[in-house]
C-alpha positions as CSV (number, residue, x, y, z in Angstrom):
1,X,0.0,0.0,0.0
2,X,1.3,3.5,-0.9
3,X,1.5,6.8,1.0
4,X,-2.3,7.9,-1.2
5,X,-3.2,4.3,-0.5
6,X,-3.3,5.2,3.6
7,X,-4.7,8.0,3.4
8,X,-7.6,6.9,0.7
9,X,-8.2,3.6,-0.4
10,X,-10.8,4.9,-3.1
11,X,-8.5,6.4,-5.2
12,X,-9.3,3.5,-7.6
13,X,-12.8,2.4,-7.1
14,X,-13.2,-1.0,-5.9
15,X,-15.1,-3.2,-3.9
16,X,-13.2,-2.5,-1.1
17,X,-13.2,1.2,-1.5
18,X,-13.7,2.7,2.3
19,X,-13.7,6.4,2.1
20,X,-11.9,7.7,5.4
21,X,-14.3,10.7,6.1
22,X,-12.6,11.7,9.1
23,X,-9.0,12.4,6.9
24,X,-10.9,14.3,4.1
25,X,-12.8,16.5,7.0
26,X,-9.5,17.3,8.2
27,X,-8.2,18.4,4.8
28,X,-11.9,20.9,4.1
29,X,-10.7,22.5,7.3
30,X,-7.6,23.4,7.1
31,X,-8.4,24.4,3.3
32,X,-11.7,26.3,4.7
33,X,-8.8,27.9,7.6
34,X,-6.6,28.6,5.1
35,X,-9.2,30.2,2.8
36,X,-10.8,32.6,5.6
37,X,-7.3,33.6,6.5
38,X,-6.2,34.6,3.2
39,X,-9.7,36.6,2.8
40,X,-9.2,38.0,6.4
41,X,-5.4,39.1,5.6
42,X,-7.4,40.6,1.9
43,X,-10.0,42.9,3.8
44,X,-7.6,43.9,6.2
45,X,-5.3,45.1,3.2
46,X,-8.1,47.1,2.0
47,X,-9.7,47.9,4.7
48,X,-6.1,49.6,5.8
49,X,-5.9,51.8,2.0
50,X,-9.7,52.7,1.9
51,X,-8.5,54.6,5.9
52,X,-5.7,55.9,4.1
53,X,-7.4,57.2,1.4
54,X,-10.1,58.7,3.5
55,X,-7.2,60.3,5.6
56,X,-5.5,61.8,2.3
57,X,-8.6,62.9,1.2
58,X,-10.1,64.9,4.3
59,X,-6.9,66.5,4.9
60,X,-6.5,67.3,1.0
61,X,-10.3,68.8,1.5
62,X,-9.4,70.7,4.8
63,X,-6.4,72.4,3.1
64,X,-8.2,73.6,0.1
65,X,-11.1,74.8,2.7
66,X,-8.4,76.8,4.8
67,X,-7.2,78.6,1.4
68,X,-10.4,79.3,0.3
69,X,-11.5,80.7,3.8
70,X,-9.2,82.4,4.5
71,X,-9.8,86.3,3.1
72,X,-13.7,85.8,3.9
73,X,-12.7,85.1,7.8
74,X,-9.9,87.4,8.2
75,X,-11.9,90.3,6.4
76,X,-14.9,89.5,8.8
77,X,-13.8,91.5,12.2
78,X,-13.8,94.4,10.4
79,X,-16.7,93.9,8.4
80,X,-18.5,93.6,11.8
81,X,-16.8,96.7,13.5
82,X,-17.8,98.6,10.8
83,X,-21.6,97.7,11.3
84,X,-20.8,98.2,14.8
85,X,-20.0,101.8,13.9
86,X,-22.7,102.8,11.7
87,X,-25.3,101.5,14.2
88,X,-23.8,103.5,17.2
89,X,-23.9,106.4,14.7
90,X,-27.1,106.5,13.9
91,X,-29.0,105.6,16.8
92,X,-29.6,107.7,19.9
93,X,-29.4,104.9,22.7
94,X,-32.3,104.8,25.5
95,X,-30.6,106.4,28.6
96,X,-32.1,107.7,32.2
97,X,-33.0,111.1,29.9
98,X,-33.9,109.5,26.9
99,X,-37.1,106.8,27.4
100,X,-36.5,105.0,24.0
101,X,-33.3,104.9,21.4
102,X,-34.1,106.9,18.7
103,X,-33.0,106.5,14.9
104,X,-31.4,110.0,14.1
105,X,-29.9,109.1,11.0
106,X,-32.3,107.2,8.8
107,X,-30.3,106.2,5.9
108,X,-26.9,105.1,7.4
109,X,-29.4,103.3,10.0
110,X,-31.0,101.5,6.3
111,X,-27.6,100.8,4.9
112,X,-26.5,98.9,8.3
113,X,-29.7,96.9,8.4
114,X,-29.1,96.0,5.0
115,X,-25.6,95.0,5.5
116,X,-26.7,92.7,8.5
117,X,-29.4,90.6,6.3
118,X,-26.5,89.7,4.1
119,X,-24.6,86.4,4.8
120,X,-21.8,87.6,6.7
121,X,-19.7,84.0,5.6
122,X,-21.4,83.2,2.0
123,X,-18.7,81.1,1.2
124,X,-18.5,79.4,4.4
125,X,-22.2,78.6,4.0
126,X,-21.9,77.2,0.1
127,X,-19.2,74.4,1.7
128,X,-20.9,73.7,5.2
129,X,-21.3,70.3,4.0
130,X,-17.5,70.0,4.5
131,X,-16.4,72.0,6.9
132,X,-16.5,69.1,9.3
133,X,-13.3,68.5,7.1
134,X,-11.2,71.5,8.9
135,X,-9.0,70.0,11.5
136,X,-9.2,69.6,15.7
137,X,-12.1,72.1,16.4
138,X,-12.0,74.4,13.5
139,X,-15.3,73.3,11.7
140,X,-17.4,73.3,15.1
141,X,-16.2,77.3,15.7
142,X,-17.2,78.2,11.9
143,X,-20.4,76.6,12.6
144,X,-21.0,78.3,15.5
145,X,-20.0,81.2,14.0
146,X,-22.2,81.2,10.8
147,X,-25.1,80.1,13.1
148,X,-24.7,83.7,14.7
149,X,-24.7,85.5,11.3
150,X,-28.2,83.7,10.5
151,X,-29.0,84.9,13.7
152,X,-28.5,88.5,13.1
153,X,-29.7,88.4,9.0
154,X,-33.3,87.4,11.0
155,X,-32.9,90.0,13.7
156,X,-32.2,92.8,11.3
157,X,-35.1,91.2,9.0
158,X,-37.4,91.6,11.7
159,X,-36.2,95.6,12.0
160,X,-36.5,96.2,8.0
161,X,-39.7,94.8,8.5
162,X,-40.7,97.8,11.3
163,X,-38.7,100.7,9.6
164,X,-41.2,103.9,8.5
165,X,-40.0,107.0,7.1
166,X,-41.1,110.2,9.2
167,X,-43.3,112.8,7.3
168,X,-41.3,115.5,6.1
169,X,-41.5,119.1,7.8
170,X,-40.7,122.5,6.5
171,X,-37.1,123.6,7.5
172,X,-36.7,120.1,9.4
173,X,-33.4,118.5,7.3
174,X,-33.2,115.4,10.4
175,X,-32.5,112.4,8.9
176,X,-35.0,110.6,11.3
177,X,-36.9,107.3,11.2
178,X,-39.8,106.0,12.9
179,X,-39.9,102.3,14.1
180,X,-43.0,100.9,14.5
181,X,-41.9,98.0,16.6
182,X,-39.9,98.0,20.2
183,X,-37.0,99.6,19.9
184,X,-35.0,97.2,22.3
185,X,-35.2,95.3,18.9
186,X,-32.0,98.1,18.5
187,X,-30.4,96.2,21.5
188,X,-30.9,93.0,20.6
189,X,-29.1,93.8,17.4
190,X,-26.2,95.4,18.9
191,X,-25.7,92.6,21.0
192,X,-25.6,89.9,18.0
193,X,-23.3,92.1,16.4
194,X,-21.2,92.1,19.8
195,X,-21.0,88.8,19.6
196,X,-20.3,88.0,16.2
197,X,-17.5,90.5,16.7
198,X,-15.8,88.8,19.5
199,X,-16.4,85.6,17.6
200,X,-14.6,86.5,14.5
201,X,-11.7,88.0,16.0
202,X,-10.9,84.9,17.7
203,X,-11.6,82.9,15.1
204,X,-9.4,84.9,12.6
205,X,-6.4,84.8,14.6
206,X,-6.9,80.8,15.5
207,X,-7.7,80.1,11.6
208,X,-4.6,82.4,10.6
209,X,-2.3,80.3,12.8
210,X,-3.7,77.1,11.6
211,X,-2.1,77.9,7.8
212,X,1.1,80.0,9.6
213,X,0.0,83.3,8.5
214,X,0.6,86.2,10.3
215,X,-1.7,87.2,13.4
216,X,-4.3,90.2,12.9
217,X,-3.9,93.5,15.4
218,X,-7.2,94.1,16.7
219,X,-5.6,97.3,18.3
220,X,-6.3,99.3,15.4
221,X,-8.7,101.9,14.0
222,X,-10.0,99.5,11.3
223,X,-11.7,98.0,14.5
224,X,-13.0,100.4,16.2
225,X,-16.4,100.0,17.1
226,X,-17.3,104.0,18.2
227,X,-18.6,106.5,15.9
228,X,-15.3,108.6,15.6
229,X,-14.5,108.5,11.7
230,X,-11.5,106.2,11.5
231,X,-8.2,107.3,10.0
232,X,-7.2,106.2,6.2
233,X,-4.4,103.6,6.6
234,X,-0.7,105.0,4.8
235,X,-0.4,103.2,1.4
């Protein structure tokens, strides 16, 4: 008898074939072992460049994000200080004399509303979908951040909506307004814009660091938020 002989005398049919089922189970299980480890070792492999290529991917996203950010956030503080300035300017604020604020200078008081309704990020808000992209807590600020911009584009809505010119008076040249609403609305509005401002400088300065560009000095005149005119820059 041979070595195939003793391990299967049916490899020639005959009469005294007797298949030894417990030999060939052992061979379907190590094959089946040997299978599922090869397939297991396979997966893994893929598994391991699909996570890679994810990786590549999100921080090829969150690069092109930061450049494309970039000017629309940094520009942002003083965008805000700005509206900061014209509303101060042309509102009277409520005070122990004064019952009520009062709009004193109607169309620069128009203009800022205006201004706030627009989208203070619009390209942040075309790519929300993939700011979750932006690294550590980056995306979660500029959601935050845009969240309080919709939040004062509905509160300066709501004022638009109360706005009425004053009838005119002979020899009166006051560029007044009447509101026909609650003028704490006035409040509420500078308080958004408050907080937006805060927000955005912050934000700048961390999102400036983040691509090693050079920090913003809030110290200046472009962010004042008074109603004293401020100064041209030198070119």
């Amino acid at each position: 008898m041979d070595w195939w002989d003793g391990f299967s005398q049916c490899a020639l049919p005959s009469a005294n074939c007797i298949v030894n089922w417990s030999a060939w189970a052992t061979v379907a299980s190590v094959g089946i072992g040997v299978l599922a480890w090869v397939t297991s070792r396979t997966a893994v492999k893929i598994a391991r460049q699909q996570y890679v290529a994810a990786l590549q991917l999100r921080e090829d996203t969150a690069r092109i994000l930061v450049r494309l950010l970039m000017n629309e956030v940094s520009s942002l503080p003083a965008r805000v200080a700005m509206t900061i300035r014209y509303l101060n300017g042309s509102v009277w604020w409520a005070n122990e004399y004064r019952p009520v604020s009062v709009i004193v200078k109607g169309q620069a008081f128009k203009a800022l509303i205006a201004e706030c309704q627009m989208p203070m990020l619009p390209i942040a808000e075309q790519v929300q979908e993939r700011i979750h992209n932006l690294p550590k807590h980056f995306g979660e600020d500029l959601a935050s951040i845009v969240g309080m911009s919709r939040t004062l584009n509905d509160s300066a809505r709501r004022v638009s909506e109360r706005l009425a010119p004053i009838a005119p008076m002979p020899g009166n040249f006051a560029d007044e307004m009447a509101y026909n609403g609650n003028t704490q609305d006035f409040e509420i509005l500078s308080d958004n814009l408050a907080l937006l401002f805060e927000m955005s400088k912050q934000y700048a300065n961390e999102f400036r660091a983040l691509a090693n560009i050079e920090l913003i000095d809030f110290s200046t005149d472009m962010f004042r938020t008074d109603t004293q005119a401020v100064a041209t820059q030198p070119t």
